[in-house]
Structures are given as C-alpha cells and as structure tokens.
N, C-alpha and C positions, 0 to 999 in steps of 0.2 A: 595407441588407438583405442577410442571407446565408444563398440558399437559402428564403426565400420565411419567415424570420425575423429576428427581433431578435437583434442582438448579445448582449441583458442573455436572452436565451433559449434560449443554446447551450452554456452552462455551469449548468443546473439543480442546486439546494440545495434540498433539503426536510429540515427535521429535527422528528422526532418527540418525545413526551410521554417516551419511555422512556430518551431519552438517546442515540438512533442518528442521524444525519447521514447523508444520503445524497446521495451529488455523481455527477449524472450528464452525462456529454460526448453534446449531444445536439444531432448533426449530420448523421443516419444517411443521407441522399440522399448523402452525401460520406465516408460512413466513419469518422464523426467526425472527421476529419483537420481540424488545428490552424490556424486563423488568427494573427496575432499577438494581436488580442484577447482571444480565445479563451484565449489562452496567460495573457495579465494577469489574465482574471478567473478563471482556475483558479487562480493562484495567491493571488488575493483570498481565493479563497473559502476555502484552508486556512490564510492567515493568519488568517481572521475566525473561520473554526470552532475554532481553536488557542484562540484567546482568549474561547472561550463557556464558560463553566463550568456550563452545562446542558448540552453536547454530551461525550459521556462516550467513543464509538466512532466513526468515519468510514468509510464506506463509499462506494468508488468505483465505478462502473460505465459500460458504453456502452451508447446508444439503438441499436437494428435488430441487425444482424449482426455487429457490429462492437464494439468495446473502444474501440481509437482505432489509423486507420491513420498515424499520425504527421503532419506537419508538411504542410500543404495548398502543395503543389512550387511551385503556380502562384504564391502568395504570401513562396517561400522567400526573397526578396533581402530582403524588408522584413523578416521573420523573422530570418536570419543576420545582415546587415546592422545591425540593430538595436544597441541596448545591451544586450550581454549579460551584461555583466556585475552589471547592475543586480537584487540579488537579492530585491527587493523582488516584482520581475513574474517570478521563475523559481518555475514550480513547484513543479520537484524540489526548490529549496532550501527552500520553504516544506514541504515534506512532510518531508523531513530532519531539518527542526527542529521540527514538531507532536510535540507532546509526547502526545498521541493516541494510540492504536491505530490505524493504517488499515491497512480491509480492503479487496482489490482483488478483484472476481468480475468474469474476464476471460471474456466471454460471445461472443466470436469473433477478429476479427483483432486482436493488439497489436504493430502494427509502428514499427519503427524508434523513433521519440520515445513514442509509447504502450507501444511495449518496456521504455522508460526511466525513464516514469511507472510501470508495474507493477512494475518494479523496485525502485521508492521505498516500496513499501507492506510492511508489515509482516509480513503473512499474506495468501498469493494460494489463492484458489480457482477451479477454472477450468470451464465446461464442457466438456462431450466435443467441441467442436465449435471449439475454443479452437486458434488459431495464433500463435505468436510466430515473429515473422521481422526480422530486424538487416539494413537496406537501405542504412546507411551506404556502402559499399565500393561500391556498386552505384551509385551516385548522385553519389559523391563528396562525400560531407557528412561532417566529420570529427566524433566523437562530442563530446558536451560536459555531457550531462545524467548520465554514471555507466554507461553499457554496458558500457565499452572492459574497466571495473576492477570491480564489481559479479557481471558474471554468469559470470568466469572463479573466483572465490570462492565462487562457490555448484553451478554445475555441473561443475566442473574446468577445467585453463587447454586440454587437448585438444579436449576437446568445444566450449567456450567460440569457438575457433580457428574449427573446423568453420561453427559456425555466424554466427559474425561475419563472416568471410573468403570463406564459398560466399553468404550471403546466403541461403540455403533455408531453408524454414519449418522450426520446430520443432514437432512435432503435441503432442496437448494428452498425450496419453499417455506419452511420451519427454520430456516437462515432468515431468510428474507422476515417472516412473522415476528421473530425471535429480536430483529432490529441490528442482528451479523450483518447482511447485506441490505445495500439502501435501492437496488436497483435489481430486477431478475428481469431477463430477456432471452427470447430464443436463438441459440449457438449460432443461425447464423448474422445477428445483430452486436453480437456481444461487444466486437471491436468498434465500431461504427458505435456503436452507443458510448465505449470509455471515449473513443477521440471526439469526441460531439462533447462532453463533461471538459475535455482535459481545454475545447476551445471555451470553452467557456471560461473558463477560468482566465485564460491566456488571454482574453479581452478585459478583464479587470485591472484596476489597479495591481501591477507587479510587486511595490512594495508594501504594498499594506497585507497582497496575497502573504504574502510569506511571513511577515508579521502576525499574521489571524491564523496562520496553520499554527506559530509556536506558541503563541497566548494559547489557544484551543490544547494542542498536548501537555502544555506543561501544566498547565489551569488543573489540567486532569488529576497530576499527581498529587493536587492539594487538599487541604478540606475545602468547603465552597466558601467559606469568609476571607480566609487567605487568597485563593484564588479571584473572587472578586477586589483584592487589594492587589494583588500584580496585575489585574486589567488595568486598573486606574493608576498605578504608576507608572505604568507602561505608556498608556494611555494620554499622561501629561506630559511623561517625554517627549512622546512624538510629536505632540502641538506645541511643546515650547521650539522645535526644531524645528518649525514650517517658517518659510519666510510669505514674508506679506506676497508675493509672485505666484507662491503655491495654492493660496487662498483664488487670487485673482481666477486662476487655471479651474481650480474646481468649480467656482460660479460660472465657468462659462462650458463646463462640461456638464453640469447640472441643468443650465441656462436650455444647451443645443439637445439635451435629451425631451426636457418639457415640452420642448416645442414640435417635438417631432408627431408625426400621425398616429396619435391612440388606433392601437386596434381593438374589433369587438370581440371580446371575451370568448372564446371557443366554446362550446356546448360539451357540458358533461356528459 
C-alpha cells in the first residue's frame, strides 16, 4: 500500500469513445513523486496506449497540485540501483517511441524526473501556477531520462545552464516566454484546453498525424540538410504509395472545405 492506495491506482488510464487517452500520475499526498512501480507502470501504460488503435491522442497529467515532483528520494536506491537500462520499464523511452501525439498539461510542480517526463511529450500546456525545477545538481543524481540534452535545444544552452546548474524553479510564464510551453492557462482551463488540442488533432488526417509527429522528432536529431533530406524521402514515399482513390478523396475533402461558410475574422 502506498499512501493509503494500490499500486495498479497511482498510475490512472482512462480512455474515451473520441479517441483521447488520458494518464494520470495520481499520488498527490506525495506530489506524485515516483516509486519504482510507479515508474514500470507509466511506462506499461504508453507502451499499451501505443499499441491501441482506438487511442488516437494521449494525454498526461498530475492529481492535486502537482504534475510529478520527480523520483520519491526515500525510495531512490531501489530506483537508481535498478536496471536501467531495461527500456521496457522507462518511461521516457516508451514516450519516445509512441508513435502518438502526447500532450502534457503540467498543472503544478514538474520537477526533476517529472521535468524529464514533460520533456518527452510532444505539446506542453501549462497552468499559471506551473513550476518546473532540475534538482539534479542539488541532490547529486546524474540526469538520465533527456534533461541534460532536451531542454538546452529548446530554451538555449544559457538559460538551459541557468537553470540546471542553480536548480531554481522556472515559473510557468518564463516557460511559456522561454518557448518550453506553447500554451499557459488558468488551473481551472488546463484540461479543457489539452482536450480542445488533442480534438484537434483527432479531426486531422490520422495518418499523416503520425507521420509529421515522426518526421518533426527525428528531423530534430539531425543537422537541418540532412533533416530536410528525410522529409523529402519520406516525403516521396508516401506519394509514390497513394493510389489514384486517395487523390480523388483529397479533392473532394479540399473541394467540401472551400465551399464551406468563410467566417469574419475575430478581432484582435
């Protein structure tokens, strides 16, 4: 028992009729901070939502005030100690490889290992009340989930320094500034705002969705000339593999959008 619950009840999966998945880290007396369990069955659970072909978006979030305060200290030897290599029970490596969409709506602290998990998702949304904070250096835990190399690519290797090296929080708004989060909303919009993204998505083309998430990450790991050469081989595959029907289908899905009622432009 941990925390006056079950094991199989601190990594919650509900997934809905429309196609959205929702996984939530739900440990809030404790911040949701990670047991080793904890750890296996988050990563069960995006290996098994990978392989749903009802589950169309995933969406992450944390129970109380929290996101996920990282890796529960008390239990760190069994944690580190462990096989880590084993990437069956690693999350991030199962988020990695979800060929998915996941969205992260980070609804309070995401420290250190929950840093590293929001890092893994695709598209972060955060409330106003959203902290991310790197306790590595603090703690002396060497990174291992993607911090170290992740979030000096997406906020600069300066700032990246700043905040890996001092260990201070980063607030949700200098996220947001910073280009960490694409979306800041107040706590009580957060969910309503990722499921509002995740339909979005889930009205698009399904396969190309999932094709433009992996062009888009793996692109990442390239220089950009290379990476502009697996778009375009990528690219030619996929239209040598369209039959004349597929074409047909797009003209007329093109066709029934032009025609529909322009609306006037909202006021900024």
């Amino acid at each position: 028992m941990e925390d006056s619950q079950r094991s199989g009840d601190l990594i919650l999966v509900k997934k809905r009729e429309n196609g959205i998945a929702c996984i939530t880290i739900n440990r809030p007396k404790s911040m949701n901070s990670l047991t080793k369990s904890m750890i296996t069955d988050l990563a069960e659970a995006f290996k098994s939502l990978n392989g749903d072909t009802l589950v169309k978006v995933i969406i992450i979030t944390g129970a109380g005030r929290a996101f996920c305060s990282g890796v529960d200290l008390t239990a760190a030897q069994d944690v580190f100690k462990g096989d880590v290599k084993n990437m069956d029970t690693d999350p991030v490596y199962q988020m990695e490889h979800c060929r998915k969409p996941i969205i992260g709506a980070i609804n309070g602290y995401a420290v250190t290992a929950g840093f590293e998990i929001a890092l893994a998702c695709d598209i972060l949304i955060a409330s106003t009340d959203a902290k991310f904070i790197d306790t590595h250096s603090k703690f002396g835990i060497f990174p291992s989930w993607g911090l170290s190399q992740k979030l000096p690519r997406i906020i600069g290797v300066n700032r990246a320094r700043e905040v890996s090296l001092t260990a201070m929080p980063l607030n949700a708004q200098n996220a947001e500034k910073w280009g960490l989060v694409s979306r800041l909303v107040p706590p009580a919009e957060l969910m309503k705002t990722a499921e509002s993204i995740a339909e979005s998505i889930i009205g698009n083309h399904e396969d190309v969705v999932l094709r433009y998430k992996a062009v888009i990450n793996d692109g990442m790991k390239l220089a950009l000339g290379n990476a502009l050469e697996l778009e375009k081989k990528l690219a030619h595959s996929y239209y040598e593999g369209m039959h004349p029907e597929m074409f047909v289908k797009m003209q007329k899905f093109i066709s029934g959008q032009s025609s529909q009622k322009t609306r006037p432009p909202s006021k900024l």
